[in-house]
N, C-alpha and C positions, 0 to 999 in steps of 0.2 A: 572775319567779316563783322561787319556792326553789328548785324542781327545778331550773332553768337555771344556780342559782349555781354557780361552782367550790368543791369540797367538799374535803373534810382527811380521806383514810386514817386512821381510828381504829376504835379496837376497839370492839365493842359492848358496851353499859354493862352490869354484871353484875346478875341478877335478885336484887332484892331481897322480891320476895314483895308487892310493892302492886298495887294495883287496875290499874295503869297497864301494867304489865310485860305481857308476850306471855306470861310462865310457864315453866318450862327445861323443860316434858315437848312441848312444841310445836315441833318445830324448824323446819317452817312458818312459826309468826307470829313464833318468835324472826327469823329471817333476813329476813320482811316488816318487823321492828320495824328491824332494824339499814338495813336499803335507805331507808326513812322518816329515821333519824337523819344517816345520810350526805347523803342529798341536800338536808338542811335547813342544814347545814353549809355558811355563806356562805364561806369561805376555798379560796385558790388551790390546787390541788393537781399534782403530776405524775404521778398515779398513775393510768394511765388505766380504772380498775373502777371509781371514782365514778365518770365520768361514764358507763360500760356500766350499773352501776346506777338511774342515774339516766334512763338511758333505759329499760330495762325497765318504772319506775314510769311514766313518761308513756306509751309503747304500754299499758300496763293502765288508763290512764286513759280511755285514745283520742285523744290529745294525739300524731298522727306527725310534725309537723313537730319538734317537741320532740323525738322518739323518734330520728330521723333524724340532726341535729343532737347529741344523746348519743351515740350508737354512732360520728360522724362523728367525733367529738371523742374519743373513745377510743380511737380509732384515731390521733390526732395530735396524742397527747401527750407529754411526754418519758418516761413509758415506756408507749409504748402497751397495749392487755388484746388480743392477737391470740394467735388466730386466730378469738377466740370471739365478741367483737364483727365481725368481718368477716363472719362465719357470717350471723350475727344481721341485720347489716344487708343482706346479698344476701336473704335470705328476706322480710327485709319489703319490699325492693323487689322481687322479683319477685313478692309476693301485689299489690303496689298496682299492678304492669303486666296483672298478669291480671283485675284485678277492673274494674269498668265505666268508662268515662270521665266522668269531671265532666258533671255535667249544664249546661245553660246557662246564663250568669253572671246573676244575681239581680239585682231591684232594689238598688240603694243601699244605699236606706233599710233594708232587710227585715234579720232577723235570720242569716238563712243566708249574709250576704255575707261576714263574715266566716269561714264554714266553708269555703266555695265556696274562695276566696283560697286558704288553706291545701290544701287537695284539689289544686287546677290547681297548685300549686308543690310540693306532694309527688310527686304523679303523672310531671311533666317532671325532678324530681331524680333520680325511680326510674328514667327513662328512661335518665339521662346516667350514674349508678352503676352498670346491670346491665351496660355493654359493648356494644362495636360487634356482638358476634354475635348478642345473646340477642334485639335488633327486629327485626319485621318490616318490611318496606316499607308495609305497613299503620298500623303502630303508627308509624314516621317519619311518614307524613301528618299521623296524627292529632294527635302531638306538635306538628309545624308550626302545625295548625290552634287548639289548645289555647292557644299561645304568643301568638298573633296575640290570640285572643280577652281572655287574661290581659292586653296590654300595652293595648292599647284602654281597657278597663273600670279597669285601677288607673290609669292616668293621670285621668280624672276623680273616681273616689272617692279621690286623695290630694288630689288641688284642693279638693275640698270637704270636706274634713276628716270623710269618713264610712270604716266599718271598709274594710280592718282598721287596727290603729291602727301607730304608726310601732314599736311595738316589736317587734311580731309580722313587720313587714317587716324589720327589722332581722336577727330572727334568720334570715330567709329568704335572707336577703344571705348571713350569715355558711355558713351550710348551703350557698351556691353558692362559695363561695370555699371552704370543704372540698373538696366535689367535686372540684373543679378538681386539689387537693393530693394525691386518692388514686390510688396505682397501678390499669389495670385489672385485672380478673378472670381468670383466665388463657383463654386464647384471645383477649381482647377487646380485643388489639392493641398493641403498642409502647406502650413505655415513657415517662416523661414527669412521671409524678404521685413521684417520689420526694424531696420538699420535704416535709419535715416527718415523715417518718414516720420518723425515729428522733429526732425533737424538735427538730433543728436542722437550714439547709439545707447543704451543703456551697457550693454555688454561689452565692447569695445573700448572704452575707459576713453582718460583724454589725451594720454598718450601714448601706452601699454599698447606690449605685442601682443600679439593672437592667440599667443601659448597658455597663456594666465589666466583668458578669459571664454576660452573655444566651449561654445554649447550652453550659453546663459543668454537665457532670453529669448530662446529660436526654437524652431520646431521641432530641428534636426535633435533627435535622442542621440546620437552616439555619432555622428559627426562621418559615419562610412557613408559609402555612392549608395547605398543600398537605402537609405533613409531622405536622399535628394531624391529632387521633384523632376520628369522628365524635361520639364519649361526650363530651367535650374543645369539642367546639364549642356542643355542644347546653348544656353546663354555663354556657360562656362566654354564650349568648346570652339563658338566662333571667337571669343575673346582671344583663348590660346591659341588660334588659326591665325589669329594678327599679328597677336605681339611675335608667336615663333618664325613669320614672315618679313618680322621686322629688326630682328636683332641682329640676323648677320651684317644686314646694311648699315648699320652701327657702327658696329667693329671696323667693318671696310672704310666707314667714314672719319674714323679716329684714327688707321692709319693713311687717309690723305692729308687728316691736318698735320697731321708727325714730318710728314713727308714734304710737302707743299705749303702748308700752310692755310688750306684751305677750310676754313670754319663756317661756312653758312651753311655747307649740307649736312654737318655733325649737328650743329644749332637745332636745323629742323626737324631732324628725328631725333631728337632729344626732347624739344616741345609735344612730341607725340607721346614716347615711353614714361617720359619722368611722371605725370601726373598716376599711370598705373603702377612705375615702383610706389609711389606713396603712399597708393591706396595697397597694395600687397604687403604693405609694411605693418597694417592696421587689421586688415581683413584677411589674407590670402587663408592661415591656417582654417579659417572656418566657412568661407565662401566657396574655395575652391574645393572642398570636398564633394560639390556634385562631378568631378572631374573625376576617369579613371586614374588609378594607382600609378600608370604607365603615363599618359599625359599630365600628371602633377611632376612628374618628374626629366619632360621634357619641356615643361614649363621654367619648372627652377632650372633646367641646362641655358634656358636661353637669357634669362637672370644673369644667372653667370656669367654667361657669355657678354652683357652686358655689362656687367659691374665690371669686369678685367680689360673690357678694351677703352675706359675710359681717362682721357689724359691726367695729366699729373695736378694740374691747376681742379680738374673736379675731384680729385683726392685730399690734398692738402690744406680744403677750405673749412676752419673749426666751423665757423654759421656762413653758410655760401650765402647770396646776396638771394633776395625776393626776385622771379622774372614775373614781367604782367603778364605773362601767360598766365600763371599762376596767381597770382592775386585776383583776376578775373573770374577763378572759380571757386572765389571764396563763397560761403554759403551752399556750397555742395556737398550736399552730407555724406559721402562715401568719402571724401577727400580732408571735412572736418576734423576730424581726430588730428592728422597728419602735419593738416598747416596749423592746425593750435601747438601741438608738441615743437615744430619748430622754429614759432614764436617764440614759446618756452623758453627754450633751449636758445634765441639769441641773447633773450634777458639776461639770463642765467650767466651770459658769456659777455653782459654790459655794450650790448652791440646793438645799435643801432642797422635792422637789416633795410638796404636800400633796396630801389623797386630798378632793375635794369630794364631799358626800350626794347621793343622788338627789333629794333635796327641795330643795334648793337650786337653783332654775330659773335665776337669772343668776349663777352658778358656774358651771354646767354648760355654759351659753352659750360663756363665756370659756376652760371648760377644753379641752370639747370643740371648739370652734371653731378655738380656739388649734393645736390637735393637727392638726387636720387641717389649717390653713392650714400651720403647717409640712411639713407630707405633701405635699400637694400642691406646694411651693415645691422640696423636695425632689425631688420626681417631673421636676420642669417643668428643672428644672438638671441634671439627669441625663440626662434627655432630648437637650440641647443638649451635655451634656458629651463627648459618643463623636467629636467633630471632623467632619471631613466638610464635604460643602457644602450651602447651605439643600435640595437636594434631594433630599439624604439625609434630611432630618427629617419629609417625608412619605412617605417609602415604605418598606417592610413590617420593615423593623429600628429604625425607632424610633417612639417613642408621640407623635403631636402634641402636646403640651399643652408652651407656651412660657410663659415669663416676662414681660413687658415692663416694663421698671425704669422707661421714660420715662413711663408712663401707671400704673404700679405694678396691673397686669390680666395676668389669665390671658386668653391667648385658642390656637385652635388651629394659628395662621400662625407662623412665626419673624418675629422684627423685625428691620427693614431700619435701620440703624441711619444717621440723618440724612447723616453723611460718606460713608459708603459710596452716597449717592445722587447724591451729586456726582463722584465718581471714578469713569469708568468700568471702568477696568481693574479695581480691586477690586468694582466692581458685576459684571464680567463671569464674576471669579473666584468672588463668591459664587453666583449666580444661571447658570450655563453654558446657553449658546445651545442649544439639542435640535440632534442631528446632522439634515444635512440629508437629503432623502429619495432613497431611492435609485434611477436611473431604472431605464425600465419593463423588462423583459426583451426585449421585440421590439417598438422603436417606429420605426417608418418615418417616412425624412427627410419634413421639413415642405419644400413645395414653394411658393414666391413667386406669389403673384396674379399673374392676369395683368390687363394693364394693358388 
């Protein structure tokens, strides 16, 4: 939608006296006409009052996932609009915490499912943006309860291609990867969300993985669930409620275009995923640690999952082409590291990256595919890059998601590399035998049968 596009700080057109014009004795629909102009304005901006603009127009619409996502975005741009968007957005989350819960998740088919969708993922956002103090232990249930119901219900309406559609999950993603980004409220607990909100991260570097730089600059002491904030986990867990709702449909959808030819529904859940491979390729080892041990690791399954069912064309591309999906959310600071690095990296490769149309369904394939199979490749090499031994690469400082060059697959085990299966000593070095058990405090000697 226009609203969503990133907008260009410009002045409002001056009243020429036509039909069209708001009138200069109106300073009303003058400043309704100028909100209209800016958020029709498809071009990237830093300025973060287009996008507090632009949310304004969508809560008046009744559009809050929109609304939510604006204000989120205003806040985490390179110069953010604070304190007034932060204002703005505490109030509308705490009118959506106080107002009734989502009623039960709709048929399919029926027209309300798509509202529904949206309601259950505004509602659990509101939950994770007001802060650890402002729920009750009633409203935690209920969020629990809510979540459960949301992951159930979208895992088969994305299987069978009913609402909502992949765009609207898309922006659902990107509004939980916000969350994650913003500091809390005051009282609502240590620190952690300061990425992005002065437009770059300090810790994050401009291109580097996670591994290099996990725990610099953040609150988190030691990077375990035990040191995340509950606002922090509740964010991380409807995130991975979507995306793992989303990736089988992927899969399924790369083997229709195999089969058929059919690329516009790979296209569109690809516009939705690819923007979170790039941010996981940046953040995941340190953001997602408010996530349990267990869910980081059917996270990175559904990674996987993604990175191997992607065609040959988003494999093969040294610098895959720009989509305006993408360039639309340039000045997004979760996603800045990501699109600077592969700017970088097209120079580097003397390439001119072109901007593919949204109409263009097997462009978009290749561009976004291409994007995020480098994201992920990235993710997966960084992962293995922090040294260590294989069993460091499942426990709570680094992200499973491996590489395997011999089978060219993501999967979420590290690879035992054929030599090393032969050598014990280096088998032993990688893989270390568990300390033995230590005996019991008070065991009385074992005494010989008698004969």
């Amino acid at each position: 939608p226009a609203r969503l596009a990133p907008c260009k700080a410009t002045a409002a057109p001056a009243d020429t006296g036509g039909p069209t014009d708001p009138g200069p004795t109106d300073p009303h629909a003058s400043a309704k006409h100028r909100t209209h102009t800016l958020s029709a304005t498809p071009r990237p901006s830093p300025v973060g009052h287009c996008y507090h603009q632009q949310a304004v127009l969508a809560r008046e619409e009744g559009v809050t996932l929109d609304a939510l996502f604006g204000y989120l975005r205003a806040l985490l741009a390179p110069e953010p609009f604070a304190p007034t968007a932060q204002n703005n957005l505490d109030r509308l989350c705490a009118e959506l915490a106080r107002g009734p819960p989502p009623a039960p998740p709709p048929p399919l088919a029926s027209r309300e499912a798509a509202d529904w969708f949206e309601a259950a993922v505004c509602r659990l956002v509101a939950s994770a943006c007001l802060g650890d103090g402002a729920a009750s232990a009633e409203d935690l249930a209920g969020s629990r309860s809510l979540l459960l119901q949301l992951s159930g219900w979208l895992r088969v309406s994305v299987a069978r291609a009913s609402a909502p559609s992949p765009k609207r999950v898309g922006v659902a993603l990107l509004v939980c990867i916000a969350a994650l980004h913003l500091a809390p409220p005051p009282g609502g607990g240590g620190g952690g969300g300061d990425c992005g909100r002065d437009g770059e991260d300090s810790s994050c570097g401009e291109g580097g993985g996670g591994s290099e730089n996990d725990g610099e600059g953040v609150g988190e002491s030691e990077g375990s669930t035990a040191s995340s904030r509950p606002s922090e986990a509740r964010a991380a867990a409807l995130l991975k409620c979507l995306f793992c709702a989303v990736a089988p449909a992927v899969q399924q959808a790369s083997q229709d275009v195999a089969d058929a030819g059919r690329d516009r529904r790979l296209a569109q859940l690809l516009g939705a995923v690819t923007p979170l491979a790039l941010w996981a390729s940046q953040h995941a080892n340190r953001r997602l640690w408010a996530l349990a041990e267990a869910d980081r690791s059917d996270f990175a399954a559904a990674l996987a999952r993604v990175g191997n069912s992607l065609p040959a064309v988003a494999r093969s591309a040294a610098a895959p082409p720009m989509s305006a999906a993408l360039e639309r959310l340039t000045g997004f600071a979760p996603l800045a590291p990501a699109l600077a690095a592969a700017e970088r990296a097209a120079r580097r490769r003397g390439a001119a990256r072109r901007v593919v149309d949204d109409s263009d369904a097997t462009g978009l394939v290749a561009a976004l595919g291409g994007s995020a199979f480098a994201a992920l490749r990235h993710l997966a090499t960084s992962s293995a890059s922090g040294g260590g031994t294989a069993a460091d690469f499942v426990g709570r400082d680094r992200f499973p998601l491996h590489w395997h060059p011999s089978t060219a697959a993501f999967a979420t085990v590290p690879e035992l590399h054929p030599a090393a299966a032969c050598a014990p000593a280096t088998r032993q070095a990688a893989f270390p035998a568990p300390p033995p058990l230590p005996p019991p405090l008070s065991a009385a000697p074992t005494q010989s049968p008698r004969s």
